[in-house]
C-alpha positions, 0 to 999 in steps of 0.5 A, a space after each residue: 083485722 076483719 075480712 070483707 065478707 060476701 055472699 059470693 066472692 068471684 075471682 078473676 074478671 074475665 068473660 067468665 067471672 064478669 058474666 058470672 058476677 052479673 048473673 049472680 046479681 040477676 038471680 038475687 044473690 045479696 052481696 056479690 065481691 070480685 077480685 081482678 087486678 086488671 085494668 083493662 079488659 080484652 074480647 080475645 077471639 076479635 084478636 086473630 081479626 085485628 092481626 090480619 087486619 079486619 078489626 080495628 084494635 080498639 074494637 079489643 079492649 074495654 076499661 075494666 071500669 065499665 064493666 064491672 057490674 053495678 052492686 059488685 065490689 070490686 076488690 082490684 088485686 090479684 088472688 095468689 090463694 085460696 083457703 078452701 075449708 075458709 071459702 077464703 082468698 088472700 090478695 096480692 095485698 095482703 088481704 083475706 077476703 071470704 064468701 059463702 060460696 067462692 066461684 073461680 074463673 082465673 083463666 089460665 096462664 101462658 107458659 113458654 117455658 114448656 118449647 124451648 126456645 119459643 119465647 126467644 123466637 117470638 122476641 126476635 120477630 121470626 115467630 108470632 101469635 095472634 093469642 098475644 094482644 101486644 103482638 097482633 101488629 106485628 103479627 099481621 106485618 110479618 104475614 103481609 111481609 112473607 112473599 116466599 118460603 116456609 111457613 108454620 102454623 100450630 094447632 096443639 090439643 088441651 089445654 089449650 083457650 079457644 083452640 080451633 081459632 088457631 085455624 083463622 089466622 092460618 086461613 086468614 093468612 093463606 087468603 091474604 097470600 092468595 090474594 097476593 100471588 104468593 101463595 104458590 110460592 110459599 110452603 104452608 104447613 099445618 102442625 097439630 096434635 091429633 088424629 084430624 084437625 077437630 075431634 067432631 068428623 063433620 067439622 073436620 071434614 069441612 076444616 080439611 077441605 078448605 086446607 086442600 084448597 089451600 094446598 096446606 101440608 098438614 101433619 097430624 099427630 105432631 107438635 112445636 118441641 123446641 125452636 133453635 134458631 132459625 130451625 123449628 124441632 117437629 115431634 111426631 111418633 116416628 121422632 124428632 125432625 128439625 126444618 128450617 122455617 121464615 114465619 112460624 105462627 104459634 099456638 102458645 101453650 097453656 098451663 094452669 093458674 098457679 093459684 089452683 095448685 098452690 091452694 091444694 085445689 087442683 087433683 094428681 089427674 088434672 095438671 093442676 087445674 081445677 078438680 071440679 066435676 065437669 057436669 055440676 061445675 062443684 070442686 069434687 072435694 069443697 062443695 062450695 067452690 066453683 070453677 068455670 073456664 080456662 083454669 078448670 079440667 073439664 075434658 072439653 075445648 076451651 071457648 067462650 061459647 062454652 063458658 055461657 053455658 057454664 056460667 049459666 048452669 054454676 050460678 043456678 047451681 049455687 042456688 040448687 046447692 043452698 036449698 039441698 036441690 038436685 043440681 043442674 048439668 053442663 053438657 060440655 056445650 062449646 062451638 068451633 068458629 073457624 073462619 076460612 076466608 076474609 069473607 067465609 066462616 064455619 061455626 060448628 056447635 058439638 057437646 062432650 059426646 062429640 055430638 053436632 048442635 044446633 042452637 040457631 034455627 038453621 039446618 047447616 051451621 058447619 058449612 062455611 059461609 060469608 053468615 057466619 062470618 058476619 056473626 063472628 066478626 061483627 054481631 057477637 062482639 056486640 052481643 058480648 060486651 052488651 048482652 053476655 057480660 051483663 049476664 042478660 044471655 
């Protein structure tokens, strides 16, 4: 049986492999194949607006269809491995199927099975996410309902996808109970897994001083080991404690896609994830595969800010790699959307060395404003499915 070969074989047809596919198509590339077995497809950080209710859910999702670039091969399939000496990937159908270069973008996977008890919560109705697009509903039902008691939200450290937008639904919710009259009445607390709420001391100074005004009881170094019941289990560097909860909202955890392992992709340092090198994007010991997003180690957040700059620089570097070029490097770019209010919102741009951006002609990006806000919220969802997907940014 023959394999369907392309010049370049993208996998998996998220904001990565879709944007990707289409800048590939831009630069010339002959024959660009994807395989994604998905229908549908969702813009994820419009999720935490949909569940506090300042989206409507059918700005989330678009059909899979209509965005798959014209001239790409769309192989609708999910990938289960990859034979890297062949640059070749077997699908959920059975099929091989090989490129010149492979570049690997699967996202990553929730794992509930890492918090005990977790998933049962979620089941239940007593712990809810605005990461998962099914639960938004709910969700945003079980904060409107909340008039008293306990509330825990999390914010857990790598790996994690779009990790500072754990902080809008805890805003979003504190505003809403403001708004209300319950806030004094209900306990808020924010757990997470580092030092500060963010890495970067500017981002997290302005985070923190929102968290004040909220009255949110913040607990660094922390983290969800387990929820029994109605109890939650905090771990912290002092031990384990357990405290009774009526609304927790989860970051979930992440894990790598069990594609990269299970094709020996992955490295004994990264977890499973794909062992590319953080600056050139270029697997360390297949030159050509390539790796971008959630399903690589890079050392930096997970966002889709960031992933516009790795996308740009791995097909420019596919190019430099044909022609022996020295290959281009990503800096670790990624930006901070971090809404603190219905209304108001920081957007702090940081590189690797934790280092504050600027890529607007602003002097203050990180001082949250109702600007932002409108950025986040309504322009650049358009510029996502409009401009970004079709590899025009």
């Amino acid at each position: 049986m023959n394999e369907p070969r392309h010049d370049v074989l993208v996998v998996g047809g998220g904001n990565g492999g879709l944007s990707a596919a289409a800048h590939l198509l831009r630069r010339g590339c002959r024959d660009v194949g994807l395989v994604e077995p998905a229908d549908v497809h969702v813009y994820k950080p419009l999720q935490h607006y949909v569940a506090a209710g300042l989206a409507d859910p059918r700005e989330l999702t678009r059909p899979q269809r209509d965005l798959v670039p014209d001239g790409v091969h769309w192989h609708r399939t999910a990938a289960v491995r990859v034979d890297p000496e062949r640059q070749a990937v077997l699908g959920e159908d059975g099929v091989w199927r090989r490129g010149t270069d492979l570049v690997l973008a699967p996202g990553a996977r929730l794992d509930w099975d890492r918090v005990p008890g977790a998933w049962d919560a979620v089941e239940r109705g007593s712990a809810v996410s605005s990461f998962l697009d099914t639960l938004l509903t709910r969700t945003g039902e079980r904060i409107n309902r909340l008039e008293s008691g306990r509330a825990i939200f999390e914010l857990h450290g790598q790996p994690a996808s779009g990790r500072e937008t754990a902080l809008k639904s805890l805003f979003f919710a504190c505003d809403r109970w403001r708004r209300s009259g319950a806030l004094g009445r209900i306990e808020v607390v924010l757990v997470h897994a580092g030092p500060r709420v963010h890495p970067v001391s500017a981002i997290a100074d302005e985070v923190e001083r929102h968290l004040r005004d909220y009255g949110v009881q913040v607990r660094p170094e922390t983290s969800i080991s387990a929820i029994e019941g109605d109890e939650i289990v905090l771990t912290a560097p002092q031990g384990k404690s357990r405290e009774r909860f009526d609304l927790a909202h989860l970051h979930p955890p992440y894990a790598a896609p069990e594609l990269v392992a299970a094709s020996g992709l992955d490295s004994s340092a990264t977890s499973g994830f794909l062992d590319v090198d953080p600056e050139t994007l270029q697997h360390r010991r297949h030159p050509r595969i390539w790796g971008a997003g959630d399903a690589c180690d890079l050392g930096d957040a997970r966002t889709g800010g960031a992933l516009r700059h790795q996308v740009k620089v791995l097909v420019e570097n596919i190019r430099r790699a044909r022609t022996g070029a020295t290959l281009q490097r990503y800096d670790g770019y990624t930006v901070a959307p971090v809404a603190t209010s219905r209304r108001s919102l920081s957007f702090g741009e940081y590189d690797r060395d934790l280092q504050v951006r600027r890529s607007l002609p602003v002097p203050d990006e990180i001082t949250s404003t109702p600007l932002w806000y409108l950025l986040d919220r309504y322009l650049l969802p358009q510029i996502y499915w409009h401009r970004i997907l079709k590899g025009l940014l």
